[in-house]
Structures are given as C-alpha cells and as structure tokens.
KEVEXFI-988450 format. One record per residue (C-alpha): residue number from 1; residue in one letter; x, y, z. Coordinates in steps of 0.001 Angstrom, whole numbers, plus 524288, in hexadecimal, padded with zeros to 5 digits. Each point is the difference from the previous one (the first is absolute). Example, Ala and Ser with C-alpha at 12.3 -4.5 7.8 and 13.67 -1.06 7.14 Angstrom:
2
[site 1,'a',[8300C,7EE6C,81E78]];
[site 2,'s',[8055A,80D70,7FD6C]];
***
This chain:
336
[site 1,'x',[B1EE4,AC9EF,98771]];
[site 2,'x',[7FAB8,8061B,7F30E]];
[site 3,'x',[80B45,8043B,7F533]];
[site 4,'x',[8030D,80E2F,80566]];
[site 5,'x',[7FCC2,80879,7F40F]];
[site 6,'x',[80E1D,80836,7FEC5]];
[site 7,'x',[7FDCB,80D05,7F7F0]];
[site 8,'x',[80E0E,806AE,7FC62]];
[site 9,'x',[7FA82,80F3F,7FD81]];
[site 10,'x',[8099C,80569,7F603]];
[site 11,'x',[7F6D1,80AAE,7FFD5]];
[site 12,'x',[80558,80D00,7F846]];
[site 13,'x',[80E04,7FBAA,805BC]];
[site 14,'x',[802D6,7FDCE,7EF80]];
[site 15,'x',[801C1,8104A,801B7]];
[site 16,'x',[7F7B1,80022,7F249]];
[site 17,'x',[80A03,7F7CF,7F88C]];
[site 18,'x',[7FD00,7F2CC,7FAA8]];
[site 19,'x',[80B75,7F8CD,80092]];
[site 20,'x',[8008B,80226,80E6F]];
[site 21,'x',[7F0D0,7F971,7FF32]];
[site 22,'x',[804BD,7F350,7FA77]];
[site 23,'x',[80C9B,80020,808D1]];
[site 24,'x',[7F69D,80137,80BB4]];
[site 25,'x',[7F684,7F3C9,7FB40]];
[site 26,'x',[80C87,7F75E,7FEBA]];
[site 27,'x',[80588,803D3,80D6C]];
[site 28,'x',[7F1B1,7FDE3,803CF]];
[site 29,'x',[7FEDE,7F22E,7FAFA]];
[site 30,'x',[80E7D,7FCAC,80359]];
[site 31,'x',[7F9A2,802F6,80EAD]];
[site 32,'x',[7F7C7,7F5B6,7FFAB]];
[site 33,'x',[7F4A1,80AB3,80009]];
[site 34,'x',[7F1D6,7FC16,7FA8C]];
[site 35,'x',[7FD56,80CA6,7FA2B]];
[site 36,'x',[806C9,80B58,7FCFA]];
[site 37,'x',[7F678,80C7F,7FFFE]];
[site 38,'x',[801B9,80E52,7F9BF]];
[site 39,'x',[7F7F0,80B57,801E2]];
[site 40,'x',[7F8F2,8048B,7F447]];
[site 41,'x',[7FB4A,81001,7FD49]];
[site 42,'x',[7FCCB,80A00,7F81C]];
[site 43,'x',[80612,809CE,8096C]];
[site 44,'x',[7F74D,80B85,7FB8F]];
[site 45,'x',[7F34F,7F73D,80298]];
[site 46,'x',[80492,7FD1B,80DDB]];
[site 47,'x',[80819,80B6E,80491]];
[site 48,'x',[7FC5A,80FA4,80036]];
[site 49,'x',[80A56,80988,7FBD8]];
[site 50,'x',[7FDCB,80618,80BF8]];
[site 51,'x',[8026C,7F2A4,8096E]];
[site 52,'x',[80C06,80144,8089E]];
[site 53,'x',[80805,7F489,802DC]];
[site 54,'x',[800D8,7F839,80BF9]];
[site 55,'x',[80C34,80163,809B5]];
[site 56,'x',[80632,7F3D3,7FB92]];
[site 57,'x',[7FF22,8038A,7F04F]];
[site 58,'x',[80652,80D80,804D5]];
[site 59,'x',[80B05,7FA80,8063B]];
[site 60,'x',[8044E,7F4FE,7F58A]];
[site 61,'x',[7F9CA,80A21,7F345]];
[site 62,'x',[80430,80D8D,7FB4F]];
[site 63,'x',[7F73C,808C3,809A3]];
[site 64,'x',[7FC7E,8098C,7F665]];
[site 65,'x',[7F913,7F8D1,7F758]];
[site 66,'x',[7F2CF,7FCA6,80112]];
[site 67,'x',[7F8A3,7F203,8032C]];
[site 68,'x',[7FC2A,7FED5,7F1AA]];
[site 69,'x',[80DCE,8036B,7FAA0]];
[site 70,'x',[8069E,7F638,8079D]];
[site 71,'x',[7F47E,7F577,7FC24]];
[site 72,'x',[800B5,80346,7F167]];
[site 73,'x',[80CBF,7FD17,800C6]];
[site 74,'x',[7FFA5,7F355,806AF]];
[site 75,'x',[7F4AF,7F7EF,7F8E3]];
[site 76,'x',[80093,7F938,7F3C4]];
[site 77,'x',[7F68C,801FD,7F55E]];
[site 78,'x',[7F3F7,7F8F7,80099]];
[site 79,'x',[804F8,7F6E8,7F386]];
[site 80,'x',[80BE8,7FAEB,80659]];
[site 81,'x',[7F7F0,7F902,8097D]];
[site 82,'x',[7F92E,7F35D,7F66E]];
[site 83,'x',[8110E,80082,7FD0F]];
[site 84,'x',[8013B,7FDEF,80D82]];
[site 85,'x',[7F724,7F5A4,802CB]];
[site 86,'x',[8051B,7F735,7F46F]];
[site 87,'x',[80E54,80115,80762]];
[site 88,'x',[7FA74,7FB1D,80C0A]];
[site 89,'x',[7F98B,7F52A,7F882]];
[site 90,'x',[80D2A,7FCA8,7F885]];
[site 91,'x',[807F0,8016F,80C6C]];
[site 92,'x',[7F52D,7F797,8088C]];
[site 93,'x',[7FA47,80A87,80A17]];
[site 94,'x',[7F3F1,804CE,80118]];
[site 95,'x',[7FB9F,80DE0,7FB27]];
[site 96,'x',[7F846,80988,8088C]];
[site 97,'x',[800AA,80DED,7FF62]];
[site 98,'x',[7F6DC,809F6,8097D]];
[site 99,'x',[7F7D8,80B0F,7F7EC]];
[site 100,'x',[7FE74,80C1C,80540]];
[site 101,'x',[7F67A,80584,7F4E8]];
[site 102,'x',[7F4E6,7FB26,7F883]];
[site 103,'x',[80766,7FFE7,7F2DF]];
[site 104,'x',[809BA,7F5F8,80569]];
[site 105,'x',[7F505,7F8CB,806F9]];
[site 106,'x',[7FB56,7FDCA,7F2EB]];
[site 107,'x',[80DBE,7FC21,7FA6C]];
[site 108,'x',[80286,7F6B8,808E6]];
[site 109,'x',[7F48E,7FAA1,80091]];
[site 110,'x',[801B7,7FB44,7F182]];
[site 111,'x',[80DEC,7FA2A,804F2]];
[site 112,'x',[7F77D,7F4BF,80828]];
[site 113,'x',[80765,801F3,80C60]];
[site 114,'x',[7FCC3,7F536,80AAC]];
[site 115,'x',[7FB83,80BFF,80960]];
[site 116,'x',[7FEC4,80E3F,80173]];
[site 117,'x',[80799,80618,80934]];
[site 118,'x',[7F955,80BE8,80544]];
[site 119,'x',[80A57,808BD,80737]];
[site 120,'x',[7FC44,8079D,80EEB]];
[site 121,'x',[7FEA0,80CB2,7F7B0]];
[site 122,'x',[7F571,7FB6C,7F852]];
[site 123,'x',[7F71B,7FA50,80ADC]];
[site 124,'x',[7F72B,80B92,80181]];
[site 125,'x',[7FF51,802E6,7F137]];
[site 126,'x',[7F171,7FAF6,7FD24]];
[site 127,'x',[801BD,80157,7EFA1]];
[site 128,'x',[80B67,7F8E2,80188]];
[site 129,'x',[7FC69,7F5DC,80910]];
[site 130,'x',[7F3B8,7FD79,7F768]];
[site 131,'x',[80761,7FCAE,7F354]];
[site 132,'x',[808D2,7F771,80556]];
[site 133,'x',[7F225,7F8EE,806C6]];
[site 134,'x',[7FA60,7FF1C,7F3E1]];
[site 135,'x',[809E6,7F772,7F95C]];
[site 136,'x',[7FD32,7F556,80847]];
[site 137,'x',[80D92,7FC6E,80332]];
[site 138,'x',[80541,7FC4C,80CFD]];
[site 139,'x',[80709,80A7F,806FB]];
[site 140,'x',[809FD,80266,80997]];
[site 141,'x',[7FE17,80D2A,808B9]];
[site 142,'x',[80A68,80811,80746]];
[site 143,'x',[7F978,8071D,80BD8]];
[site 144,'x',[80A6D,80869,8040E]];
[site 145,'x',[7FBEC,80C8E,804C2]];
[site 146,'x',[7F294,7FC40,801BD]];
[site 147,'x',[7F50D,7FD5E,80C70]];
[site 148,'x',[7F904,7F42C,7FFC1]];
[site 149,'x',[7F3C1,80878,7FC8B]];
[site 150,'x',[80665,8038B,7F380]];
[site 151,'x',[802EE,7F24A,7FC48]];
[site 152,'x',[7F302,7FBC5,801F0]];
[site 153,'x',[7FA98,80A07,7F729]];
[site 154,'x',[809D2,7FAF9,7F52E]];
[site 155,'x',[7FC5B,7F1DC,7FFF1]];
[site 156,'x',[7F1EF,804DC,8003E]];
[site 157,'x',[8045D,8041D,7F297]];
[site 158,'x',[802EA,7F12D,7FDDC]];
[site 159,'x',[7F4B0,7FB13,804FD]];
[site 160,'x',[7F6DB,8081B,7F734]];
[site 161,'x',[80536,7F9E3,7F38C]];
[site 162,'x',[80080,7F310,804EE]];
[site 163,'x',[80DAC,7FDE9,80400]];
[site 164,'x',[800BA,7F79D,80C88]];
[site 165,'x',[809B1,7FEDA,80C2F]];
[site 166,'x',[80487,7F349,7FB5D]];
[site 167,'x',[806E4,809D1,7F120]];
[site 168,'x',[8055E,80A89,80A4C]];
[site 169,'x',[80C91,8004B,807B0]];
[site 170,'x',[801BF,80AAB,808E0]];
[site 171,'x',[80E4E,805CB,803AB]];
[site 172,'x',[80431,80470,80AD4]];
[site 173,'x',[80A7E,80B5A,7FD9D]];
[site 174,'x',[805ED,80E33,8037B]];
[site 175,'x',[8026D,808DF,7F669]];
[site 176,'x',[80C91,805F0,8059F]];
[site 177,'x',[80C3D,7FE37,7FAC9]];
[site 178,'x',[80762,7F9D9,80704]];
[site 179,'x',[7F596,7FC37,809DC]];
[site 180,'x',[803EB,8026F,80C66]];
[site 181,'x',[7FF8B,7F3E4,80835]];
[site 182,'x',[7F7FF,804B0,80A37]];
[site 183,'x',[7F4A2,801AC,7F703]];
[site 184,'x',[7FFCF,7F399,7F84A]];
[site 185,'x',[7F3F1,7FABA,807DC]];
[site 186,'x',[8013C,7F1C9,7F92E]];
[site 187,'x',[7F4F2,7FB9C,80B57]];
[site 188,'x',[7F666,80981,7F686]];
[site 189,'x',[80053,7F542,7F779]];
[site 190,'x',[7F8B9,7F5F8,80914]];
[site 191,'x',[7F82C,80B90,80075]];
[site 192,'x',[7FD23,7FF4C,7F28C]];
[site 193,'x',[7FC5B,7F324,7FF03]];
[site 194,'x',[7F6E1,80120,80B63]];
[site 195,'x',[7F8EF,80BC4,7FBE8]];
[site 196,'x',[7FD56,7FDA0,7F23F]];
[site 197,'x',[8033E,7F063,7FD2A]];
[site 198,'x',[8091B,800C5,7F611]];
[site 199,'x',[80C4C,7FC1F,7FC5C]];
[site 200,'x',[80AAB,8085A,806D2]];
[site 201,'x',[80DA3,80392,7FBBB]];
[site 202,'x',[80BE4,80A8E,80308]];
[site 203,'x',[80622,809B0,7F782]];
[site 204,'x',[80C4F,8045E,80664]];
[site 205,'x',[80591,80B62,7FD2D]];
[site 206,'x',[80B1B,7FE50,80D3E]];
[site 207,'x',[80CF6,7FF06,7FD8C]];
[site 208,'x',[806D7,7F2D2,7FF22]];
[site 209,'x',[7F84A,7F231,7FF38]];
[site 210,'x',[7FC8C,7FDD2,81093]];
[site 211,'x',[7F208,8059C,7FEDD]];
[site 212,'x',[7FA1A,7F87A,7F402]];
[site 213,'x',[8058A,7F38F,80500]];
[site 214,'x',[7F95F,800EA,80E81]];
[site 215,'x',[7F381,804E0,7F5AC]];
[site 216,'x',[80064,7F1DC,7F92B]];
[site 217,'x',[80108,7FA72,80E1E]];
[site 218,'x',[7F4ED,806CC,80315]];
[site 219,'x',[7F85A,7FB67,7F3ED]];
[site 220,'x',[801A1,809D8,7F68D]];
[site 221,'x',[7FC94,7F97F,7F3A3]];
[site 222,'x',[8059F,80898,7F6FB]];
[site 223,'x',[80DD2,80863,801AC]];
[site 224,'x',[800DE,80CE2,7F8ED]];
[site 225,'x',[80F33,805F2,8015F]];
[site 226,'x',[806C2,80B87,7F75B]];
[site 227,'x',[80D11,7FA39,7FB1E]];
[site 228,'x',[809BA,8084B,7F5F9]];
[site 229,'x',[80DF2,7FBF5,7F9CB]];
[site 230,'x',[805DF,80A21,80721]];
[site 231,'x',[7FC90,809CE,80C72]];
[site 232,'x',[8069B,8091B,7FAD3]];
[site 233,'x',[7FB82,8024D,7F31D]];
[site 234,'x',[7F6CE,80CF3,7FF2D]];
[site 235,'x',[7F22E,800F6,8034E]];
[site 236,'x',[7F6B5,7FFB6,80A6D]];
[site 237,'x',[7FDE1,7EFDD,802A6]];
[site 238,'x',[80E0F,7FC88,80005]];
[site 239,'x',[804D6,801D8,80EA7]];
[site 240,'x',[7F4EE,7F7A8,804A2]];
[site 241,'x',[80127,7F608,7F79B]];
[site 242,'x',[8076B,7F24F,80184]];
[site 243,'x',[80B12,7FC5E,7F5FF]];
[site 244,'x',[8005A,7F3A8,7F7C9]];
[site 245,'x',[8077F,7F8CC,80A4D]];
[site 246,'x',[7F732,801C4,80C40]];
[site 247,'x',[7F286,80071,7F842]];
[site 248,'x',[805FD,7F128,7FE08]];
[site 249,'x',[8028E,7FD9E,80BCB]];
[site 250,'x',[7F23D,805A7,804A3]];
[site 251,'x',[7F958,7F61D,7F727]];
[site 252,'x',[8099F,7F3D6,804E8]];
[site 253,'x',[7FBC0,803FC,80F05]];
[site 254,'x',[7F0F3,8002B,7FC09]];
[site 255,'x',[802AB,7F346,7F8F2]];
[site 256,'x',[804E7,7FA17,80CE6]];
[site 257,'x',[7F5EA,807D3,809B1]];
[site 258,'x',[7F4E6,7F805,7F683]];
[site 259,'x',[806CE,7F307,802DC]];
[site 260,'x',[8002F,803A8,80ED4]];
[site 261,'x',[7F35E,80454,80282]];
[site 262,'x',[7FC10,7F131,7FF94]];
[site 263,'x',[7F118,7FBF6,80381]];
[site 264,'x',[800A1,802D9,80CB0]];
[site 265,'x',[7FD8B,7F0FD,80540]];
[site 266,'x',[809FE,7FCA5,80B24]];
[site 267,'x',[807C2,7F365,7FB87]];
[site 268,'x',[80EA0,7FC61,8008B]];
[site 269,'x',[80406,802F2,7F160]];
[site 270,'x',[8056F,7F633,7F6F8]];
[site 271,'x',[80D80,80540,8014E]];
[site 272,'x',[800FE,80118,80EA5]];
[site 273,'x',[7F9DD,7F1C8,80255]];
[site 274,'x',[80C09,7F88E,7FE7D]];
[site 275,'x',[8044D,80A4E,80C16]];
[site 276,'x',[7F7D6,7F9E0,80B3A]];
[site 277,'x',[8064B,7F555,80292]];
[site 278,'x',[80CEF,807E4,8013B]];
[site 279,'x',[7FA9A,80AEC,8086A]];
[site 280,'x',[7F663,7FB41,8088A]];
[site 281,'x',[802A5,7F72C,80C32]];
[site 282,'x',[7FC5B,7F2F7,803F5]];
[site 283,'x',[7FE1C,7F9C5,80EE5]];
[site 284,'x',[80F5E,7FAD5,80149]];
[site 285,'x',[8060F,7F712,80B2D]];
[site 286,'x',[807C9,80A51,80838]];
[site 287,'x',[807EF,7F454,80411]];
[site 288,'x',[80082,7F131,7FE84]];
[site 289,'x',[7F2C0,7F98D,8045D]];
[site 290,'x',[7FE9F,7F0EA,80394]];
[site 291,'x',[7F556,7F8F4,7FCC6]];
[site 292,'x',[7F3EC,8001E,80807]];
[site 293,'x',[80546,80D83,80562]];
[site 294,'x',[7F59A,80A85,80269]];
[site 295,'x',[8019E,80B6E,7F616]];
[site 296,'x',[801BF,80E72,807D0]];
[site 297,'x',[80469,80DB7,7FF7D]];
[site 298,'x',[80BFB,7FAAA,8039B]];
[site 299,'x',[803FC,7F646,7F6DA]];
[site 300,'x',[7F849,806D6,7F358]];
[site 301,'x',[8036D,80C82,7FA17]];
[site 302,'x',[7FC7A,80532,7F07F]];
[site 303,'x',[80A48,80230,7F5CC]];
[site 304,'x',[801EB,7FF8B,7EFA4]];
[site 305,'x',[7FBC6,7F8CD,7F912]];
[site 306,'x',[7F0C4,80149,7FF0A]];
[site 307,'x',[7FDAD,7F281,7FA34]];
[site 308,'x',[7FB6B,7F902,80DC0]];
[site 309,'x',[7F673,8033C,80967]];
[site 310,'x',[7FADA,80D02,8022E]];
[site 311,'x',[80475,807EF,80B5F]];
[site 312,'x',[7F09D,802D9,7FED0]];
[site 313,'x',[7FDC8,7F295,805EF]];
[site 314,'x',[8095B,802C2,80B5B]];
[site 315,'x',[7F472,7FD66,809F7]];
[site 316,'x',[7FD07,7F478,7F919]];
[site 317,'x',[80C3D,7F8D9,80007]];
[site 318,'x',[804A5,804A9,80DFA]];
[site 319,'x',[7FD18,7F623,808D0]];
[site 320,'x',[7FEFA,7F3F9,7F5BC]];
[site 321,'x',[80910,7F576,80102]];
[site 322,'x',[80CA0,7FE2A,7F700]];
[site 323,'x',[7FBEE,7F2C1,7F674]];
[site 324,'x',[80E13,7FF48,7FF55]];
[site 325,'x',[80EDC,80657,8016C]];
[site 326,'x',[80229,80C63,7FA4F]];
[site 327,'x',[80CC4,8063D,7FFF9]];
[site 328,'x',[8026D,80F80,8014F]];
[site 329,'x',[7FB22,80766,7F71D]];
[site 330,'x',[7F83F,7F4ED,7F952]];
[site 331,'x',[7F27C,803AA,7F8E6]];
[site 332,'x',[7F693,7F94A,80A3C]];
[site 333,'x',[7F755,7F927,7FBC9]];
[site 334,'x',[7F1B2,7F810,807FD]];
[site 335,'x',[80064,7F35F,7F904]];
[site 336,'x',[80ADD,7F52B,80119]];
***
C-alpha cells in the first residue's frame, strides 16, 4: 500500500498565541505526522459581524460574543505564517495551512506549500474556488456538508483552468464536532472515488482514533485529524481534538494498518512458513505395520508433524502395500 498521507490539523487550537504554534509543530513532528496544518484568515474578509456561531463554538466559547470576535481572537496575523513554515522546515514536518480568504490564498501561495487545502466551507464559494484553480497547484478538497452535485460543480472549476483528476484529492468528512458516529459514512468515500476518479481521503472530526484508522483500511489516502496540547484549554476545537499522546498513537496504528493491507495475493507469508510443518498433519501408522501389510483406515491415522505425506493423499495411499515395517506413529512413507 501507498505511504498514507497523515495531516495533524493544529488549526486555530494556538488560541492566537505563537508560542503555542511552534509547541503544536513539535508535538506534531514528535507524532510521527507528515504535515502539520493551520488555518489561515483575515476574520473580517471571511466572517460578517452579524454571523452567529455554531452549537459547538457556543458551548466550548463565551456565548455572547459574536463569530468574528471569537475568530479575531484566535488567528494569527497573516506575517507569522512564512515564521511558521521555516519552524516546520527546521523541526522536519511539513507546512500546510487552509485559507479561508483570498488575501491568505495569496500569502500562502508565495509560501510554496506542496498543496492547497480547500476546507467543506469553501466548496460552494466560486471566487474562491477559482483562485486557488488558477495557481495550478495540486489540491486536496474536504466535501463535508456537500451533495455530490455540488462537488461536481467545484472540480468543474478545476477542470476549466486545466487542473486534472490525477492534482485533486477529494475528502471525505463531517463537519460536526465531535461527529457523531452514526453519521461518519466512511463507505461515501468509495463513493467518491467512483463518481468522480480521484484520489479519496477522510477528515475526521470523531472523537478518539477508531474511525480514521478503519478510513486508511478502507483506502483513504490521506488522514486529516484536529489534535491540541490540551482538551481543556479554551476555545471552540479543543474538546474534539486528540492530545499529543493518542494523535501518536493514531499515526503508529495507520503505520501498521499500511503494512497489513498487503497485496492481496493468497500465499503462506515468510514468517508463518517455517509453521507448516509444525501445524499441519501427515498420513501416520496408527499402529505397527509389517511389511507387505495392506495400508487401511485401521492401521493409518494423521497427526503432527506435517513433514510426510499429505492426509490429502489419504485415498491414494489406502490400500497400497507397506515397502517395509513401520512402527506407531512413524511418518509413512511408499518407497523402501
């Protein structure tokens, strides 16, 4: 199986200060994450003053305030982001970060990132979608919230400025937090895949590290998950978020899921080979047989070890005669 692309979302879970930003690359890294992604905004070019918050931001953010306090004070300026990039490249992780405005588009896109991530909010925001097409970058899409139909109009986007199937990855993803279980639909990927050819992935926003494991079992080729230094620090991203410790041990299990997903080809395996021998059966004397004596159900049986005859060639050897003595429980054998 293909490397499983592992993105560790840090996200606005910095709460606006920078120091928690380089704290969450290093915990990132020390993961064994491949990249470590932020979300970059100009909160007045994305958010009206008027635009309430969603349930989850109420419960986890002071309720009074608006969407666009609460966002002003959780994202960084846009010039601590090139700052943020040359720590990942110091530290050894790759730098993404998702824009949610055209000014960042056009930061970022001056950082050289690998990909742009597009998030499910932006998928139906044509201006948007149309910058980030005319880069001519490879991009990786999150669908939650959307009908196929509105998909399909998005990568038309693509298409019209020349960016194939083969630059887009399409994710697969709910935009509640926590995601109930019930409603993680991981078979929408295949979906995916079948409708529109791409590449398909997961961004899981479900508590704990079960649903984007079965995902990579499933052939998710890229892993989106929240992670935070601690649940209990304030803001609205921290409750559904993993800690340091399990977003680790997410990225181990994946690790091991890629190893076990094999190529499908039925074969005894190098390390269970030396096995056979011990666990299968061979045609045994059941008793001791004289020479010249007619081999039956009554003086054959099978036992351990599997180094003799087959019990497969029962019919065949049943009714041959013995080419010589053979004691109880001796390997028999057709030739003197």
């Amino acid at each position: 199986m293909e490397h499983t692309i592992i993105i560790a979302e840090a996200g606005v879970n910095h709460n606006g200060q920078y120091g928690l930003a380089e704290r969450l690359i290093q915990q990132a890294h020390s993961a064994g994450a491949d990249y470590v992604k932020f979300q970059t905004a100009v909160p007045e070019c994305v958010i009206s003053k008027f635009a309430e918050k969603a349930e989850y931001q109420k419960q986890e953010t002071d309720a009074s305030e608006s969407q666009l306090e609460m966002c002003r004070k959780l994202h960084l300026p846009l010039s601590a982001y090139k700052s943020l990039k040359e720590k990942c490249d110091q530290v050894g992780i790759r730098f993404i970060s998702t824009p949610f405005d055209l000014p960042s588009i056009d930061l970022l896109a001056d950082l050289h990132m690998d990909f742009f991530k597009i998030p499910s909010g932006e998928i139906t925001n044509l201006p948007y979608l149309r910058k980030i097409a005319r880069l001519h970058v490879p991009v990786v899409i999150s669908t939650g919230m959307c009908r196929l139909g509105e998909i399909e109009e998005a990568l038309l986007v693509f298409e019209k400025e020349g960016i194939g199937k083969e630059m887009i990855t399409l994710l697969h993803c709910n935009t509640e937090y926590p995601t109930p279980y019930e409603d993680v639909n991981l078979k929408a990927m295949h979906t995916l895949k079948e409708c529109f050819g791409t590449k398909v992935g997961y961004s899981d926003h479900t508590q704990g590290i079960e649903i984007p494991i079965a995902a990579v079992a499933m052939g998710a080729s890229i892993i989106e998950k929240h992670f935070t230094l601690d649940r209990n620090l304030p803001g609205p991203d921290h409750k559904a978020s993993l800690i340091p410790s399990e977003l680790k041990a997410m990225v181990q299990s994946i690790r091991h899921i890629e190893q076990a997903i094999g190529d499908g080809i039925k074969k005894a395996s190098p390390s269970e080979t030396k096995n056979m021998d011990i666990a299968r059966k061979s045609i045994i004397a059941s008793k001791d047989i004289r020479k010249g004596e007619i081999f039956s159900e009554t003086n054959l049986t099978t036992k351990r070890p599997g180094n003799g005859i087959s019990p497969m060639s029962w019919d065949h050897v049943i009714g041959k005669r013995a080419p010589r003595d053979f004691k109880e429980d001796e390997l028999i054998t057709l030739e003197n």
